[in-house]
C-alpha positions as CSV (number, residue, x, y, z in Angstrom):
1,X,100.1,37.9,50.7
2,X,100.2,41.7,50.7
3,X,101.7,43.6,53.9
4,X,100.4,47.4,53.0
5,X,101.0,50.2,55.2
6,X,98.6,49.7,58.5
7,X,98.5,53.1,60.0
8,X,94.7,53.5,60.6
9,X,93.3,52.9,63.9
10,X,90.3,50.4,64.1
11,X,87.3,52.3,65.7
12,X,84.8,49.2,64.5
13,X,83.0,47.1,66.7
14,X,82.8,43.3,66.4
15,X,80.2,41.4,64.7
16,X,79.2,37.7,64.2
17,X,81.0,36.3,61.0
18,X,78.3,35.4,58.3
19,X,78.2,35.0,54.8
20,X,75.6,37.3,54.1
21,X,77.8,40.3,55.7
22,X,81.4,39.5,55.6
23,X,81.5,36.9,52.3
24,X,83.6,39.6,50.8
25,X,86.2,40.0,53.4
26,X,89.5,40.1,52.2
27,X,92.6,39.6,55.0
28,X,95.9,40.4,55.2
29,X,99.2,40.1,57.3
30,X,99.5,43.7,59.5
31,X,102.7,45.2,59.5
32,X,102.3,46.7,62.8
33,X,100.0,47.5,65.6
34,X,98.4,50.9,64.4
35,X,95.4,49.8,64.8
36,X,95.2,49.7,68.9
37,X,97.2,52.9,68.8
38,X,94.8,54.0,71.1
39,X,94.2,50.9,73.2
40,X,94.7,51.6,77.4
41,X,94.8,47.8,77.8
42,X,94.1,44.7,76.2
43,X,92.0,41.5,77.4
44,X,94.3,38.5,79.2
45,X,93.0,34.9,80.0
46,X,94.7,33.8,83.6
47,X,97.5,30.9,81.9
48,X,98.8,34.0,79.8
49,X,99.0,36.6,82.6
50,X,101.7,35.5,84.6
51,X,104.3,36.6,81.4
52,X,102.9,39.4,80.3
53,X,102.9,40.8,84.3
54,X,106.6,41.0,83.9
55,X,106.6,43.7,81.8
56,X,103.5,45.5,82.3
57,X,100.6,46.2,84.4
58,X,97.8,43.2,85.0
59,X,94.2,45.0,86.3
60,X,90.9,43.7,86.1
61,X,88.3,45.2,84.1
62,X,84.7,45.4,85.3
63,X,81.9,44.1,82.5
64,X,78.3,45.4,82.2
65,X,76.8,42.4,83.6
66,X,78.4,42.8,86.4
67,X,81.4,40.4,86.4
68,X,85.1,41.3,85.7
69,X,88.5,40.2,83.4
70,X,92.1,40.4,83.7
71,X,93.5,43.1,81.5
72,X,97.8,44.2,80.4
73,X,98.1,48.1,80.5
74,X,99.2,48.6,76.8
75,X,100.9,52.1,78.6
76,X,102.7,52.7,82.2
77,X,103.9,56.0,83.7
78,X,107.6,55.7,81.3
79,X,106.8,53.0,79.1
80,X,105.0,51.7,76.1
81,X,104.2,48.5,75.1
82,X,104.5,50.2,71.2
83,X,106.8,52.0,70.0
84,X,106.9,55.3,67.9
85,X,106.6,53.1,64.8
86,X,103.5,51.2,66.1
87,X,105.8,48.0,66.1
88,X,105.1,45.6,69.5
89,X,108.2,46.2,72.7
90,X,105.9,45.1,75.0
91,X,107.6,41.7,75.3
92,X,105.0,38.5,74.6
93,X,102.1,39.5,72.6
94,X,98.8,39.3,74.4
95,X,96.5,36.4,72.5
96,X,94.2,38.9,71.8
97,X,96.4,41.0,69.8
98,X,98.3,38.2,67.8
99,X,95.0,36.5,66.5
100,X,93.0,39.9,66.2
101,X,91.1,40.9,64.0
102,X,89.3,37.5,64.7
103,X,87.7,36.6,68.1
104,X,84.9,34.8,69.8
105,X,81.8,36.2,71.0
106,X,78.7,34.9,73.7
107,X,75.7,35.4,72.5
108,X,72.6,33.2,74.3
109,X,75.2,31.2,75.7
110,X,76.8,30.0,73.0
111,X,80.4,31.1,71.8
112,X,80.1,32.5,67.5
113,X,83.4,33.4,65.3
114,X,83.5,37.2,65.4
115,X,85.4,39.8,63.5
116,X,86.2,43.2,63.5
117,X,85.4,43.9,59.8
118,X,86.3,47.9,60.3
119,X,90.1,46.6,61.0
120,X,92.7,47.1,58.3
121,X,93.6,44.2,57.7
122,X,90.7,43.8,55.5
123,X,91.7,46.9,53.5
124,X,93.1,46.8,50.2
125,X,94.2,43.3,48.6
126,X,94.5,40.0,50.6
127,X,92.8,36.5,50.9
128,X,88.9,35.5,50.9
129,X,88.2,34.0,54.2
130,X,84.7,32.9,53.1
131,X,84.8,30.9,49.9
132,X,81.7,31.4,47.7
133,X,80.1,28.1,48.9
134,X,80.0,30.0,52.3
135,X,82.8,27.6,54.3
136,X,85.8,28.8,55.9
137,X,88.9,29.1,53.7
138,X,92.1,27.3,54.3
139,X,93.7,30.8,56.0
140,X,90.3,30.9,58.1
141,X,90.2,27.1,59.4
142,X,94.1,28.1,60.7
143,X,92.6,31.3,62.6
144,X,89.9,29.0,64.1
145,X,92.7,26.1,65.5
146,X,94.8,29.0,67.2
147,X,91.4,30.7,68.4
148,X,90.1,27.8,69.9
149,X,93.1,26.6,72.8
150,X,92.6,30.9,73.6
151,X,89.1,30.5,73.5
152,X,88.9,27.7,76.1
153,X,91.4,29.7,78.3
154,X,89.1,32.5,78.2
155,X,86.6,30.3,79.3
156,X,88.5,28.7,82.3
157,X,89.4,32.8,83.4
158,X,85.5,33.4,84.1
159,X,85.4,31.6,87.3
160,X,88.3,32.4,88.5
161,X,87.4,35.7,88.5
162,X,84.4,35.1,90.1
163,X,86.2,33.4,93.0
164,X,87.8,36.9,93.0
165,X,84.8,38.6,92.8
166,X,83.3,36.7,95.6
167,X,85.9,37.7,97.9
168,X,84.7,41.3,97.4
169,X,88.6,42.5,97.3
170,X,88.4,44.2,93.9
171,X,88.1,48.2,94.1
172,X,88.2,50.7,91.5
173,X,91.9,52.4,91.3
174,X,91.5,55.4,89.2
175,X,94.5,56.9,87.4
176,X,95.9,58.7,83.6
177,X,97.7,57.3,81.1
178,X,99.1,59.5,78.0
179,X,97.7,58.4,74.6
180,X,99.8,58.6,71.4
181,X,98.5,62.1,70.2
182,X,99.9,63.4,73.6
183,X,96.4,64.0,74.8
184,X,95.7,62.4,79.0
185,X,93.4,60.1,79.5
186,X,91.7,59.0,83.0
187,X,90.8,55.4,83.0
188,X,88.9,53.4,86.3
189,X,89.8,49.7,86.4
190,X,89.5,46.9,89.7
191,X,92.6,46.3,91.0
192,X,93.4,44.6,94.9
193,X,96.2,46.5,96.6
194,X,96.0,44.6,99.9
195,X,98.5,42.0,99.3
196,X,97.5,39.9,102.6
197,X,94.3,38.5,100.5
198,X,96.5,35.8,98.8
199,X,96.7,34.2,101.9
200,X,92.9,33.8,101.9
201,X,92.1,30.3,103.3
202,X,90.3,27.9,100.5
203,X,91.5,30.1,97.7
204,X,92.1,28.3,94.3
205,X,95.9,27.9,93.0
206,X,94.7,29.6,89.9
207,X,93.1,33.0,92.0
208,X,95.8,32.7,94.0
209,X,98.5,32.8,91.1
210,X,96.8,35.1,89.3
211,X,96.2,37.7,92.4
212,X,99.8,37.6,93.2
213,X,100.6,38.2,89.5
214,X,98.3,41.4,89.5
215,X,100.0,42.7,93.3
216,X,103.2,42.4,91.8
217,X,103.1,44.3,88.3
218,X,101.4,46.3,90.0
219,X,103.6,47.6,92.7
220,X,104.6,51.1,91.0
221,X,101.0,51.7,89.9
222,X,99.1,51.4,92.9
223,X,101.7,54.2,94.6
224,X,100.8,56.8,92.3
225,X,96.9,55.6,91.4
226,X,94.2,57.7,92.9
227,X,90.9,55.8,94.1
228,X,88.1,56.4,91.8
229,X,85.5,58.1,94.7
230,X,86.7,61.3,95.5
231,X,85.8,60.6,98.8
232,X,87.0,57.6,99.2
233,X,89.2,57.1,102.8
234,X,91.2,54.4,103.1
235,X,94.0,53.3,105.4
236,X,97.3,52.7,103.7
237,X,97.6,49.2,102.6
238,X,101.0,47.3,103.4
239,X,102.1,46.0,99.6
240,X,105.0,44.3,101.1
241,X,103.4,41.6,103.0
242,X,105.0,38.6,101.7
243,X,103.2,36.0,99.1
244,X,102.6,32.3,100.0
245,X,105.9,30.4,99.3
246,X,103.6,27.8,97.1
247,X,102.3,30.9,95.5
248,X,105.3,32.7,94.5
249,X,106.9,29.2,93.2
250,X,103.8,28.8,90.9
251,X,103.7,32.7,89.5
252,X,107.5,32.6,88.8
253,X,107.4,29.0,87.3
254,X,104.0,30.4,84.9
255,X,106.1,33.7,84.3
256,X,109.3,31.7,82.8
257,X,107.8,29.1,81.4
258,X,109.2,26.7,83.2
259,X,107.4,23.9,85.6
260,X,108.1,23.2,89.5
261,X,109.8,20.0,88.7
262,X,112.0,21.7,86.2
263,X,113.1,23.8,88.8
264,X,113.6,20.6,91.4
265,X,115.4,18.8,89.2
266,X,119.0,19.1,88.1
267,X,118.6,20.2,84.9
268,X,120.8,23.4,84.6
269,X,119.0,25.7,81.0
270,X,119.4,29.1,80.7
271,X,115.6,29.5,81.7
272,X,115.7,27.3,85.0
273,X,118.7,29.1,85.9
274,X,116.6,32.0,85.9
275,X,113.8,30.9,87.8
276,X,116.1,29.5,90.4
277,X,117.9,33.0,90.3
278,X,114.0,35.0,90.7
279,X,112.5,32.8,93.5
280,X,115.9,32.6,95.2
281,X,116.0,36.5,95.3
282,X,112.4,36.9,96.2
283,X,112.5,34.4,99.0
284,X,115.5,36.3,100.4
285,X,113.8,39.5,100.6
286,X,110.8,38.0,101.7
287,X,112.7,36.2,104.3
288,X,111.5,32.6,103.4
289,X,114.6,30.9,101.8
290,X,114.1,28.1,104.4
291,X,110.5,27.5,103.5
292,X,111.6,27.6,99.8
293,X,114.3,25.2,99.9
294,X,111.8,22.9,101.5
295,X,109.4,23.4,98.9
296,X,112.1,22.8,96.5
297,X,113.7,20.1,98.1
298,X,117.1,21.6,98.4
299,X,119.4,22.7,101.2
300,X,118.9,26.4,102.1
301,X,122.9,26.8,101.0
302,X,122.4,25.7,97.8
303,X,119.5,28.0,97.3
304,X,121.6,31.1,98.7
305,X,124.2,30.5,95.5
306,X,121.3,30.7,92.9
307,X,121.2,34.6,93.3
């Protein structure tokens, strides 16, 4: 398979696969992420946030019916997740950026294939992924198996977020982000400074996780972000207030990959030494190494020696 030069931005939109308009389509490899050279964020389903909140922002973007997702800040203040080069330093790659330019897309309550047929990789030579009988080529039925697992997760994000929604905790943090030709840009997303709603009684595991995920990638952010109504007055929100001990166990565990019983057990990886080493330091400045070490079912000595 080819792997030509992919330094054109994708400025298409996303249509329905069909025979009748994409039979034609030739795909190819990318060599880097030039096309979302412009991209402020990307779209996250809740299972993948808690990883990709190490290394960048997680907001929430509002939708025009209404509703809202989680999104990863492709740029900070200092940082971007690609480099000069348009090669990925963002640490793990977003789902939507490792399958694109395939998707899914609800239309009449059903979920169709979609494709952004505009995107590069369909420039120059590559493989069909309609064969002339109008079924899915071998390449295409292996897009379709990754999409679906991301597809469900996706799915399972929805009410989640409209637990969070519910809440009404979601404001609109307003603030700029430099894009690659230098130029400032001034995006609005819904974001939940006020850490104390975690410990919101009757709230999922899964809102909960996922709120404490966004409050903590999001610590630098919200000290610099403006609200998005100039007159908007607020009183300072306390960003400090500590997480659930369940909560913070859960989010780290997601984060590293690693499962609660992983971290119970005496298993000693590199990994669970990590986690160990993360929820022992955040329960010490949180001042809750007791209630961790009886979460964890260890002696509150032995959980001071993993930092």
């Amino acid at each position: 398979m080819s792997r030509p030069d992919n330094n054109t931005p994708n400025t298409g939109r996303a249509e329905v696969l069909s025979l009748a308009r994409h039979g034609q389509l030739k795909f190819h490899v990318a060599n880097n992420f030039a096309f979302a050279a412009d991209w402020l964020y990307v779209p996250v389903h809740y299972k993948e946030a808690s990883r990709l909140g190490a290394r960048f922002p997680v907001l929430f973007y509002p939708l025009p019916n209404g509703q809202a997702m989680p999104c990863m800040l492709l740029k900070s203040k200092d940082k971007s997740a690609l480099s000069a080069q348009m090669h990925w330093q963002g640490g793990p790659l977003p789902d939507v950026l490792r399958l694109y330019p395939f998707g899914f897309s609800q239309q009449q309550g059903r979920t169709h294939l979609s494709v952004y047929p505009e995107a590069p990789h369909f420039a120059g030579r590559g493989e069909k992924v309609i064969t002339s009988r109008g079924k899915p080529t071998q390449r295409l039925r292996g897009i379709i198996k990754q999409l679906a697992p991301v597809q469900q997760a996706f799915d399972r994000t929805r009410p989640v977020m409209q637990e969070l929604l519910a809440l009404k905790v979601l404001q609109p943090i307003t603030f700029t982000l430099a894009r690659r030709n230098g130029q400032r840009a001034r995006i609005t997303l819904l974001a939940s400074p006020d850490a104390s709603v975690i410990k919101t009684p009757g709230l999922s595991a899964a809102a909960r996780t996922l709120l404490y995920v966004h409050q903590q990638s999001c610590r630098r952010l919200f000290q610099s972000a403006a609200p998005a109504a100039a007159d908007r007055q607020e009183a300072p929100v306390d960003t400090s207030a500590r997480p659930d001990i369940e909560t913070l166990i859960q989010a780290t565990c997601e984060r590293l990959g690693v499962s609660v019983e992983d971290v119970r057990s005496r298993k000693r990886s590199d990994t669970i030494k990590q986690a160990r080493a993360a929820l022992a330091a955040r329960a010490r400045d949180t001042d809750q190494l007791e209630a961790l070490a009886e979460q964890l079912q260890r002696s509150v000595e032995t959980v001071k020696k993993w930092n």
